[in-house]
C-alpha positions in Angstrom: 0.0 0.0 0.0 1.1 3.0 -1.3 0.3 5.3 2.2 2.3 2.8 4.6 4.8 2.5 2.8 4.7 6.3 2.6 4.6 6.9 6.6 7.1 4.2 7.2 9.4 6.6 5.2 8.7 9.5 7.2 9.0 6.9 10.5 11.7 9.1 12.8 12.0 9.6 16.6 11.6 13.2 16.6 8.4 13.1 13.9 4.4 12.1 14.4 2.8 11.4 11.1 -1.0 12.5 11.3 -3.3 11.2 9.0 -7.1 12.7 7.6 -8.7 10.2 5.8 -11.6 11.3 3.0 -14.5 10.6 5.2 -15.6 8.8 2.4 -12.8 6.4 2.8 -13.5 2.8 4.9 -10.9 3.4 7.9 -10.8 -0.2 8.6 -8.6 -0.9 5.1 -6.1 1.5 6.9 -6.3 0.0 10.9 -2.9 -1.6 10.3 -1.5 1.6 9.7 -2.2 2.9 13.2 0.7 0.0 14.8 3.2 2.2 12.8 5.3 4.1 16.0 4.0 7.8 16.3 1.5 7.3 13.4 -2.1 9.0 14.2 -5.4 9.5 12.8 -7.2 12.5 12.5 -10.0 12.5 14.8 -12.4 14.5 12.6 -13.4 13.6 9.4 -15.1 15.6 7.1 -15.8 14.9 2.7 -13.7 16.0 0.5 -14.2 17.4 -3.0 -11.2 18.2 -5.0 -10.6 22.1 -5.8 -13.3 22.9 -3.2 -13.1 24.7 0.5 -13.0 21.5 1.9 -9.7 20.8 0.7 -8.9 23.7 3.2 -11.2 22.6 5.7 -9.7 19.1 6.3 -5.8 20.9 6.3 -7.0 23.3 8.9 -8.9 20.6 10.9 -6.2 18.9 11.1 -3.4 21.3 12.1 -6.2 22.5 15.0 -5.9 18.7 16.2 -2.2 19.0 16.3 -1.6 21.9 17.7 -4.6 21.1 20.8 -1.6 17.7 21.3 0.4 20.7 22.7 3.3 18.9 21.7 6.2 21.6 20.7 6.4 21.1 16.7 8.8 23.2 15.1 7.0 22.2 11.9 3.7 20.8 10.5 4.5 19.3 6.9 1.7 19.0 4.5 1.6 15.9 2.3 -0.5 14.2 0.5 -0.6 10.3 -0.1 1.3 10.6 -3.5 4.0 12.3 -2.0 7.1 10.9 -1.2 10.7 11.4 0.2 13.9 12.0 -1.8 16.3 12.6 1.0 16.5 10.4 4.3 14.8 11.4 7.4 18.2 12.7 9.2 18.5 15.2 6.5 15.5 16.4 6.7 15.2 16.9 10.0 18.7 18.6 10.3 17.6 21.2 8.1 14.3 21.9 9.8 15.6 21.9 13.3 18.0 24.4 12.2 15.4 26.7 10.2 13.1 26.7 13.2 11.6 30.0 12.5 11.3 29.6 9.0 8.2 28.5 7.0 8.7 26.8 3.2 6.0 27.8 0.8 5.7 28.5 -3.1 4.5 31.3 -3.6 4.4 34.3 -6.7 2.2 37.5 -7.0 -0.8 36.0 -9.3 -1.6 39.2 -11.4 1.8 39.6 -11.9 3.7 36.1 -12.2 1.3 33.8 -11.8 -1.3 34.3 -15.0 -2.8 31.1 -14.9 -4.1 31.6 -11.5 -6.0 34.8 -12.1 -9.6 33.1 -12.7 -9.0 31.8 -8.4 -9.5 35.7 -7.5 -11.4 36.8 -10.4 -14.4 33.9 -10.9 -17.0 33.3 -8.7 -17.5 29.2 -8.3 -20.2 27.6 -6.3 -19.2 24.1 -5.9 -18.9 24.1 -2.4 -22.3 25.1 -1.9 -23.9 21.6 -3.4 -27.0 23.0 -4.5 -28.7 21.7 -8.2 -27.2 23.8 -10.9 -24.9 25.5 -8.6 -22.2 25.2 -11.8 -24.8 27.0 -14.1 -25.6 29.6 -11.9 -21.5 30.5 -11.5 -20.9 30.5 -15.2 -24.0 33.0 -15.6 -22.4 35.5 -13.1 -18.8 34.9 -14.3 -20.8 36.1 -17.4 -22.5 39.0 -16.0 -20.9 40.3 -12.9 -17.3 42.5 -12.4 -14.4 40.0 -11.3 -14.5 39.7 -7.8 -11.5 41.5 -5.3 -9.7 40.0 -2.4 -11.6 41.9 0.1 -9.2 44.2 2.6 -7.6 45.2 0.0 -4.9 42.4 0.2 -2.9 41.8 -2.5 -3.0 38.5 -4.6 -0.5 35.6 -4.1 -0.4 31.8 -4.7 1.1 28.5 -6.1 0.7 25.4 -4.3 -0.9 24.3 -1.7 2.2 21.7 -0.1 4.4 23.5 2.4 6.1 23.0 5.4 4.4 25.2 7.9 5.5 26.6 11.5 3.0 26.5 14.4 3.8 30.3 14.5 2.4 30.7 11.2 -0.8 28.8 11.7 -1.7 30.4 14.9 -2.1 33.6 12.6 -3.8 32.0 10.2 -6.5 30.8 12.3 -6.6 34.0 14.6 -6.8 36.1 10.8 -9.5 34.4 9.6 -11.6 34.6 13.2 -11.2 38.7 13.0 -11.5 38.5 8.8 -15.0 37.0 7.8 -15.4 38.3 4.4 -12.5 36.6 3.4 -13.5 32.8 4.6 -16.8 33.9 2.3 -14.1 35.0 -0.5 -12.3 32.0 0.1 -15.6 29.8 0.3 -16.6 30.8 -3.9 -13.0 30.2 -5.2 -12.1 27.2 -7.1 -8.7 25.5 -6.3 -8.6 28.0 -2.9 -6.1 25.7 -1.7 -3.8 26.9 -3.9 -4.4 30.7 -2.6 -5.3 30.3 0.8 -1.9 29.8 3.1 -0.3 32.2 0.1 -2.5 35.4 0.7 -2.5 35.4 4.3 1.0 34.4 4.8 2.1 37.2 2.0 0.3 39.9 3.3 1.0 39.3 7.0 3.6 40.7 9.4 5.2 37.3 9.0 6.1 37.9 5.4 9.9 38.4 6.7 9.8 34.2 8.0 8.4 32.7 4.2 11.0 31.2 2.4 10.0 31.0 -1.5 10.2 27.3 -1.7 8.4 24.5 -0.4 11.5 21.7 -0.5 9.6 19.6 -3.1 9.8 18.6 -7.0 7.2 18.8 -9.2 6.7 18.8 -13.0 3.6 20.4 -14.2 1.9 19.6 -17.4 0.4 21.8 -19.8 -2.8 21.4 -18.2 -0.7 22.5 -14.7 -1.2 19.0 -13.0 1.8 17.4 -11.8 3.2 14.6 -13.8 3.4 11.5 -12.3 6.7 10.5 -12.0 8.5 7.0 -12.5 11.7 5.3 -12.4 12.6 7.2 -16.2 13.1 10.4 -13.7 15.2 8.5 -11.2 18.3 11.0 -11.5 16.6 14.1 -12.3 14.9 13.7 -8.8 18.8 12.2 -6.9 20.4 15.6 -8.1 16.9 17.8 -7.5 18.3 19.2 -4.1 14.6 18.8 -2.9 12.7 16.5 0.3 10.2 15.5 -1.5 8.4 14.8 -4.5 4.8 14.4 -6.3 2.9 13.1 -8.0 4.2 8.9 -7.6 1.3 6.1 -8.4 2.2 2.9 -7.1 -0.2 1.4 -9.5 1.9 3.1 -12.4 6.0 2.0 -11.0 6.7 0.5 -8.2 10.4 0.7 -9.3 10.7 4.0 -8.3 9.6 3.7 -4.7 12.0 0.6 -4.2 14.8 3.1 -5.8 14.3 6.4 -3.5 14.5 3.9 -0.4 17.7 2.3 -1.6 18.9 6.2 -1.9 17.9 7.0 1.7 19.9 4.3 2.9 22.9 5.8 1.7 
């Protein structure tokens, strides 16, 4: 299985993998996961629908649960399931424990850099609101209404969602968004908002000074801006990438390439 064999990767004494599972997902095909050492389950679980605000839900609900452990993280690392490690756990951790203050995050100014991210701030999308024709409706007023604006006059930032987060960092999120309503409602009609959320906060905050402009991962986007999934074929491109991790891998596409990252950790 592609997810233990991810966590068991991450396995290190001074790490705790945490785990939200699509509550549309059968927890008991992933039980055996739970005997892996420091290896926890998200408590809540909520649905999620990809590109929609509960991609930023479930992140958020999460890092609440981890932070209420009041365990001292210098760190909360976002990954997904088709994520995986380049560089051994050591490394890693060397790097972070001596970067404390520092959180790693893509990021560009969209109406400058970032083109293909313009329609996040400027469409209106309804999918998170599940009513009948809710797709319809958002075409008619992308059709008729102004572009929207990022309310509080904040300026427009994003990439990708992955980063490597300190606790410093989501403590402001979560206490921005609690005195900033109209921008969880902004948030709530944007398609692919997890690609903007942590960005615009974090960039137009008094924190901007602790962003680093790179989120320690590789990824090759296609002309349709997913992520390629990548195989054995890109075996030294990601040994001399300089990066943690890497996405997108599919176990049901190579299994070669998992069997040679771990042979490359070992050395």
């Amino acid at each position: 299985m592609q997810l233990e064999r991810l966590v068991k990767r991450l396995s290190h004494p001074d790490a705790d993998v945490y785990i939200h599972l699509d509550s549309k997902t059968d927890v008991a095909d992933f039980n055996h996961i739970k005997d892996i050492a420091n290896t926890f389950f998200i408590k809540k679980r909520i649905k999620v629908a990809w590109g929609e605000y509960s991609t930023i839900l479930c992140t958020v609900i999460g890092m609440e649960e981890i932070l209420e452990t009041g365990i001292d993280y210098t760190h909360i690392n976002l990954l997904s399931g088709n994520d995986y490690p380049l560089q051994k756990a050591d490394n890693i951790h060397r790097f972070l424990f001596a970067n404390t203050g520092k959180t790693f995050m893509w990021y560009e100014p969209i109406y400058n850099d970032w083109h293909h991210g313009q329609a996040r701030i400027n469409n209106y999308y309804l999918g998170e609101y599940g009513f009948p024709g809710r797709y319809h409706l958002a075409a008619l007023m992308n059709k008729l209404l102004p572009n929207r604006k990022l309310p509080y006059k904040l300026t427009a930032y994003g990439r990708a969602q992955w980063l490597t987060i300190t606790p410093e960092c989501i403590v402001f999120i979560f206490k921005y968004m609690k005195d900033h309503p109209a921008l969880e409602r902004f948030f709530k009609m944007t398609w692919a908002v997890d690609e903007v959320y942590f960005q615009i906060i974090l960039c137009n905050s008094t924190l901007r000074d602790k962003l680093v402009n790179d989120n320690l991962r590789y990824v090759e986007l296609q002309p349709d801006f997913r992520p390629r999934t990548l195989t054995i074929a890109d075996a030294d491109t990601l040994a001399n990438s300089g990066k943690f991790y890497a996405r997108k891998f599919d176990a049901a596409v190579d299994t070669a390439i998992f069997d040679y990252l771990d042979n490359l950790a070992t050395k």
